[in-house]
N, C-alpha and C positions, 0 to 999 in steps of 0.2 A: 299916676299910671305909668308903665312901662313904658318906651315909645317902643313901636312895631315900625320896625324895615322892610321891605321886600327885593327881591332879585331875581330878574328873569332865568328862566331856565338853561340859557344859554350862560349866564354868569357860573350855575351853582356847578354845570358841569364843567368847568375852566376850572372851580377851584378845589372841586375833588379828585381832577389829572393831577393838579400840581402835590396834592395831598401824596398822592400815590409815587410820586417821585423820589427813589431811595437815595443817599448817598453813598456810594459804594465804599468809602472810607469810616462810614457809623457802624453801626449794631442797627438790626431791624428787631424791629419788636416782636413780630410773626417767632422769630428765633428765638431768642430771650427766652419769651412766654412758652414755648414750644415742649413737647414732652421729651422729646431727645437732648436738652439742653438741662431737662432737670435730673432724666437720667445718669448723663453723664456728669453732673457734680454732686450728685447723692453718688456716684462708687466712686468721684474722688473725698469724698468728705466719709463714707466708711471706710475705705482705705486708712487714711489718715486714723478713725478714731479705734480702731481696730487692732493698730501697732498700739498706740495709748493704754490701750485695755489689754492689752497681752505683756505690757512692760511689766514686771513684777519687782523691779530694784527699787533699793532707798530713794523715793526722790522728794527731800522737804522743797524747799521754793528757792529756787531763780531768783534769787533779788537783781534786779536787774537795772541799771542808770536811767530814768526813764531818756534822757537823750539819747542814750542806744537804740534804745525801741522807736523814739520819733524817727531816727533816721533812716530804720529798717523800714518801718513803715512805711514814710515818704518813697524811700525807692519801689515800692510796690504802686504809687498811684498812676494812675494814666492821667490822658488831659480829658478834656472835659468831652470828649467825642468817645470815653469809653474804648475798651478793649474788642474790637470788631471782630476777629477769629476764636472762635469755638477752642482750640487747642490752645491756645495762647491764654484764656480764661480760664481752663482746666489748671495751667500748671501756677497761674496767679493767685487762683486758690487753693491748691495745694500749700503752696508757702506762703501763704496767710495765716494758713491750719497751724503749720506748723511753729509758727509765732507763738498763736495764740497759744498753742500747747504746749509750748516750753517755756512760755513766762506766767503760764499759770500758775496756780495753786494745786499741785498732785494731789490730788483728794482720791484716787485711785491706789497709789503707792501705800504700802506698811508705814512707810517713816510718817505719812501724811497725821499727827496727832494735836492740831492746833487749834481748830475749828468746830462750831457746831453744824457746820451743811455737812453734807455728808455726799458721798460717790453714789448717784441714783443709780436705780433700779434701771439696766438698758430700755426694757420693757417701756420705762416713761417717760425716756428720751427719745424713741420711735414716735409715741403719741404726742410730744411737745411737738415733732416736727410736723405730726396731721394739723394739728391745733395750728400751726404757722400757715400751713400752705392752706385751709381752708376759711382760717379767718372768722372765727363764730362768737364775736361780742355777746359774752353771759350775763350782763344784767339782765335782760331781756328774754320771753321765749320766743318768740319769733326772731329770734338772732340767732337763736341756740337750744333749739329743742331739746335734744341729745343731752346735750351737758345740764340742761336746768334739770330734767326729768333725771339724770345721775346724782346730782347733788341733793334730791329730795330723796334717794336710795339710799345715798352715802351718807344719811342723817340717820336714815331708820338703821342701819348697819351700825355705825357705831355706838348709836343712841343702847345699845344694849350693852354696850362696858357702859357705860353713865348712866344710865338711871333715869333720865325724864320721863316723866308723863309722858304715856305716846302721842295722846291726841292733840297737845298744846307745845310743846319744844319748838325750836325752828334752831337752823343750821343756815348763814350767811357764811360766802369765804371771800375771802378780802386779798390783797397783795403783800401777806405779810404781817409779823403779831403786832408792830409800831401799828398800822393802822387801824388793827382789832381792835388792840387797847383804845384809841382815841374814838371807836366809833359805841365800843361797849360803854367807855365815861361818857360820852355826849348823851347815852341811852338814859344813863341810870342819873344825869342832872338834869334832864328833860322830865324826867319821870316823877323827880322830887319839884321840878319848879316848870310847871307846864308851859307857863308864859315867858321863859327862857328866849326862848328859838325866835316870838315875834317882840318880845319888850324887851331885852336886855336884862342884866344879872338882876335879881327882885333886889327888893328892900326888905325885910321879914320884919316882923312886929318886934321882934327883939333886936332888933339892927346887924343881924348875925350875917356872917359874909359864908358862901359858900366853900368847902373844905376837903378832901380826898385825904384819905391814912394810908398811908402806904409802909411798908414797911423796910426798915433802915439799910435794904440791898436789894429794892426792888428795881427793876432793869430802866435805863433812864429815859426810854421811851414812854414811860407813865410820866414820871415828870415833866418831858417835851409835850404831851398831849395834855396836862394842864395849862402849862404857857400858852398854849395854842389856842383852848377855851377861856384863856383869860383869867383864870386860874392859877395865882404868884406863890414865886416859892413860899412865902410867909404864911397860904394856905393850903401849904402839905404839910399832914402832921406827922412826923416819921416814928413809926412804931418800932421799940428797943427788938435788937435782936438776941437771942442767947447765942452759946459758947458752939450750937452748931450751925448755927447762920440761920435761923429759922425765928419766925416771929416769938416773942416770949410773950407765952399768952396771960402770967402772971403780971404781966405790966399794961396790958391793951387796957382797961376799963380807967387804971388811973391817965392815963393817955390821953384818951377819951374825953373825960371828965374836964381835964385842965386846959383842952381845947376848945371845950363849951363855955369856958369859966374865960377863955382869952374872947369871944364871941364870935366861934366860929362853927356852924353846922356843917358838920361829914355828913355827904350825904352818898359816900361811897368809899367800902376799904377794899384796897388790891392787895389779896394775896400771891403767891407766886410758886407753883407745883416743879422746882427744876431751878432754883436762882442761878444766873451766869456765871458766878463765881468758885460756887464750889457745888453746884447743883442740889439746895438742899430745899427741902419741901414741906410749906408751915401749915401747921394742923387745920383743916379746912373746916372739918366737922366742927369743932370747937370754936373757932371763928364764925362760924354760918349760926350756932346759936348766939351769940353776943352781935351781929346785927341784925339778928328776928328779932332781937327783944330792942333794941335802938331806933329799927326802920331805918338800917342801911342797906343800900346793896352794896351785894358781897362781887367782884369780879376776883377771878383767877385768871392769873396769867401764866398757863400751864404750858408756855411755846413751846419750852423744851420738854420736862419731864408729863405732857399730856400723854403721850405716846407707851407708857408703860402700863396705861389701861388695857392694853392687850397684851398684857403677860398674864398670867395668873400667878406667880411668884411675886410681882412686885406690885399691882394694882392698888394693894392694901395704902402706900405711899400717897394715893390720892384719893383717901375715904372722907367722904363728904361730898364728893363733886357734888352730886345730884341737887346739894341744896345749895349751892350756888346758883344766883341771878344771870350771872352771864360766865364764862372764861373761851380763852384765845389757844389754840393748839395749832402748833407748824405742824404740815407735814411733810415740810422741804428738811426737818430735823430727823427725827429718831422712825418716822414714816418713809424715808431718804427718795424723797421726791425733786425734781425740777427745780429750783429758787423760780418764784416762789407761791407759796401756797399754803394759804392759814383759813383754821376754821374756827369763825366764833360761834358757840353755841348760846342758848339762850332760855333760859329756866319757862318761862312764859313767851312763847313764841309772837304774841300782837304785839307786841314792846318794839319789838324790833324797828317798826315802824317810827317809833318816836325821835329815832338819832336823830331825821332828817324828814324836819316837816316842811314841805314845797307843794310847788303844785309846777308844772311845764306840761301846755297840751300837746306836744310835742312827741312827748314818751310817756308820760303817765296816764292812768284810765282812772275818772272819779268812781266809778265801781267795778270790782274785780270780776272776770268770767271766767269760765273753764281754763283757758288760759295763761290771763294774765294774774292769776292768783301763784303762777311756778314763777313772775318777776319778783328780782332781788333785788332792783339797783333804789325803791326807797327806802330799803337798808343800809343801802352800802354806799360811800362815797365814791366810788366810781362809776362809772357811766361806758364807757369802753372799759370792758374788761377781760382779760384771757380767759378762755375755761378751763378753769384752773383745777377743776374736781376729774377730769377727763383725766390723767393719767395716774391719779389715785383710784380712781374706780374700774380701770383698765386692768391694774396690777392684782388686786381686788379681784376682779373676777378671774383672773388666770392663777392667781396664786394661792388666795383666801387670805385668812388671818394669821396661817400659821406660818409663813415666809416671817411676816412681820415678827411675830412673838418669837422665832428663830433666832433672827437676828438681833434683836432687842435684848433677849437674854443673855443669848454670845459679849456683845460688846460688855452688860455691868457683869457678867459675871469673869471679863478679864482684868477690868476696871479691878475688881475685887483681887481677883490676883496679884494682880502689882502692886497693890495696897501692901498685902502681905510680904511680898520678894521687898518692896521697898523697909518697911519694919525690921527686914531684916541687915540692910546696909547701912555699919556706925557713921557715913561719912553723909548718912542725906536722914531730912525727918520728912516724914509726912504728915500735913497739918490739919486733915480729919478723915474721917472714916466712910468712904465714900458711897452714895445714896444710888448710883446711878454708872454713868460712865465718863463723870468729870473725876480728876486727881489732880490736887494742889501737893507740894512738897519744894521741900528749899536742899541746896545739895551748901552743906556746912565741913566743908572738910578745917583742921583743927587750926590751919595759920590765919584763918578768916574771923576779924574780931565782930561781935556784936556791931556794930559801930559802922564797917564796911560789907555789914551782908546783903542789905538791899544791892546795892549797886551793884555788887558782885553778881546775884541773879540777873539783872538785867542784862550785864557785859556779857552773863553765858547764853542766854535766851537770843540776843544780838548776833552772837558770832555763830550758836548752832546752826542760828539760820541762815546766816552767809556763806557756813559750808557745805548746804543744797542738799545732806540725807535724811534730817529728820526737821517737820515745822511742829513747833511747838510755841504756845503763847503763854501770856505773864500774868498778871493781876495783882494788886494790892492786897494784903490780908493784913488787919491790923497795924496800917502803915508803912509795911515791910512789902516791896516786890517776892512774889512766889512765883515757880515755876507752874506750869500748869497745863495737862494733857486731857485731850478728847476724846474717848476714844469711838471711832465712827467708822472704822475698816472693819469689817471681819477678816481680810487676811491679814492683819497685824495682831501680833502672837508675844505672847512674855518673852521671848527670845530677842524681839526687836526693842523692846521695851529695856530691856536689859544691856542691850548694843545703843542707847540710850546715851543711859547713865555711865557707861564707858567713855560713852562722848564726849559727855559732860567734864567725867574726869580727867579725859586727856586732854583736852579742851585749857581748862586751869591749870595743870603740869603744864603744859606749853608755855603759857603767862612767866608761871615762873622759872621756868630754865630761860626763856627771854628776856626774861628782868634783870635773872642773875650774870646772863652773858653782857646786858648791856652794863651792869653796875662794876663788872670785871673790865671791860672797855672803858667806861668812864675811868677807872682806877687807875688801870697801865697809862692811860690819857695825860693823867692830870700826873703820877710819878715820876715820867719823861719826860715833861714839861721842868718839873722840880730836877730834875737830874741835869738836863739842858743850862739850868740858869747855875746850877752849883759852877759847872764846866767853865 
């Protein structure tokens, strides 16, 4: 038992004077907490983001020394008593702000083409800040009313580009597709081996070891969520890809086959609607019949390219979802929300319960009631969670669908454009035909030998981004570094894109009139030396 103290009432009021005793040198709390105190750093903090969003110039990234940034930083801290004047706190975050906005990543700016996050919607960055300042943990409805009851909206809303059964689907959102993925695998091996979760990996009558197919450019977060279940590489079976990055569905069944023949049961293939690389998207329908007839479940991991379900020009790119088991959709991507916020859907909605079988009287209810039947968290691995669906279903209802399919279409059909403008410049190839609004290309001007091309892309990908207008990132294709652009602004324009590859080109002319100048310096160097010794 606890021990119980008592203290006479002359104690307890002695020790709530002294409670009440400020130091005139601290911060009091009363202020802090105070609405005039949030006032005034919500219009220093729109201040600040307000010049950001009205800046319209090149701006790729600040690389910046991180000892730089330690140092700026440290001069901004106080001691441990805190900044005690109102004014003096206004202007210390101001230049916080403005740290932090200059050593970001401009995902605002035209040049910004490197990344798949994208510059949100203001709209749900207003609601990320309600979501801060009120505090409303979403596993739970009683944490989170509002958000659990939107996210069982923002199921039935989408659920109409996908195709589930109404009555039976369920919509879990997570922090992110890494965690979708891991919570949708945990689903569909629980599913195949029930006594998983309380006895450890089974034995099977054929001594077969558990397997996931993945296919040979699937994002490396399925990988890391097998290590994580225990699940070695030696039990991913990597399905061939063809010549557009997409699963070759002429190879899956011998795959398959020489998997089972090694003694290993799939008892789940991930395919991938949008791959990181060059965004390509492997035939689902045709997959989803080839594990009906296996008893696999089928996951997509549609993070990126899930989002083109509301176009009606490009939907067609993700034909089959509906008979998918499970798949993972960011809408911190092409939905360009907050980081971060992913939605696993789930073909058979009581599955869901399977990732994570517990029990804590704590938080959970052995029977559901009007309630707690809107609780998510024994789906989801988290337990404190943002409400993550709040500033999707905000924008949602102020905007509808077509903001989204707006922009959706904007971005692949400039992607397309430059596809084209690039076809047509002899000095760069582009290395496929693009699905979406990713673009690989390698810029090959004619003194560049096979031999020095990788490197050469990386040396220009390196320096574009040291020179702070355009961010643009790289990836491997076939062993060789490519360049590689995202495009996630609408106001970046074939114009900028084309101020690009100018870059690029002056960029390498520099290299070599620098070469040449220093090979002309070594020359004079070493003939004045020989001139000297004639002497």
């Amino acid at each position: 038992m606890l021990a119980m103290h008592s203290i006479d009432d002359n104690d307890a009021l002695k020790t709530i004077d002294t409670l009440k005793v400020e130091d005139p040198k601290t911060i009091e709390l009363s202020e802090v907490f105070s609405v005039e105190e949030f006032l005034q750093v919500v219009e220093v903090a729109l201040g600040s983001l307000s010049i950001y969003l009205a800046d319209d110039t090149l701006r790729g990234l600040a690389l910046t020394e991180p000892q730089h940034i330690m140092h700026e930083a440290r001069q901004l801290m106080t001691s441990d008593l805190g900044e005690p004047h109102s004014a003096a706190r206004q202007e210390k975050l101001k230049a916080i702000l403005e740290l932090y906005i200059k050593t970001g990543i401009q995902v605002h700016s035209p040049g910004y083409m490197g990344r798949q996050f994208s510059g949100v919607i203001p709209m749900a960055g207003i609601v990320d800040l309600v979501n801060s300042i009120i505090n409303q943990p979403s596993s739970f409805y009683e944490a989170a009313q509002l958000p659990s009851v939107a996210e069982r909206i923002m199921a039935n809303e989408l659920n109409r580009f996908i195709g589930y059964p109404d009555d039976n689907f369920a919509l879990v959102t997570t922090s992110g597709a890494s965690l979708a993925n891991l919570t949708a695998l945990l689903t569909a091996r629980n599913s195949r081996y029930p006594q998983f979760w309380a006895e450890g990996a089974p034995v099977t009558k054929n001594q077969e070891r558990p397997a996931i197919a993945v296919s040979g450019d699937s994002h490396y977060s399925v990988s890391r969520a097998a290590g994580i279940m225990g699940i070695g590489e030696a039990q991913l079976v990597k399905l061939p890809i063809d010549g557009k990055g997409c699963i070759d569905l002429s190879k899956v069944g011998a795959t398959l086959d020489a998997a089972k023949a090694r003694g290993l049961d799939v008892f789940c293939l991930v395919a991938t609607s949008g791959t990181t690389s060059v965004c390509a998207f492997d035939p689902i329908e045709e997959l989803a019949e080839v594990c009906q007839k296996r008893n696999i479940w089928l996951h997509v991991d549609a993070a990126h390219g899930g989002s083109l379900l509301l176009s009606e020009q490009r939907k067609h790119k993700l034909k089959g979802i509906e008979k998918a088991d499970s798949f993972a959709w960011d809408a911190h991507k092409m939905l360009f929300m907050p980081a971060m916020c992913t939605l696993l859907f789930y073909k058979e909605g009581n599955k869901r319960r399977l990732a994570f079988n517990q029990e804590a009287s704590y938080v959970f209810e052995k029977e559901d009631d009007i309630y707690t039947e809107y609780d998510s968290a024994q789906g989801n691995f988290e337990c404190t969670k943002r409400p993550l669906i709040m500033n999707l279903w905000v924008c949602w209802v102020m905007y509808g669908k077509a903001l989204f399919e707006k922009k959706i279409d904007l971005l692949c059909e400039l992607t397309d454009s430059a596809y084209h403008f690039l076809e047509q410049q002899p000095d760069f190839t582009a290395l496929h035909r693009p699905e979406a609004n990713i673009l690989c290309f390698r810029y090959c001007p004619s003194h560049v030998t096979d031999a020095e091309l990788s490197d050469f892309q990386l040396r220009l990908r390196n320096d574009i981004k040291a020179a702070g207008k355009f961010f643009i990132s790289k990836v491997n294709i076939d062993g060789i570094t490519a360049l590689r652009v995202v495009f996630m602004n609408h106001e970046t324009t074939l114009v900028h894109f084309s101020m690009l590859l100018d870059e690029l080109r002056q960029t390498a002319t520099q290299w070599r009139e620098d070469r040449n100048v220093a090979m002309r310096t070594q020359y004079n160097i070493k003939n004045g030396a020989n001139e000297a010794e004639q002497i």
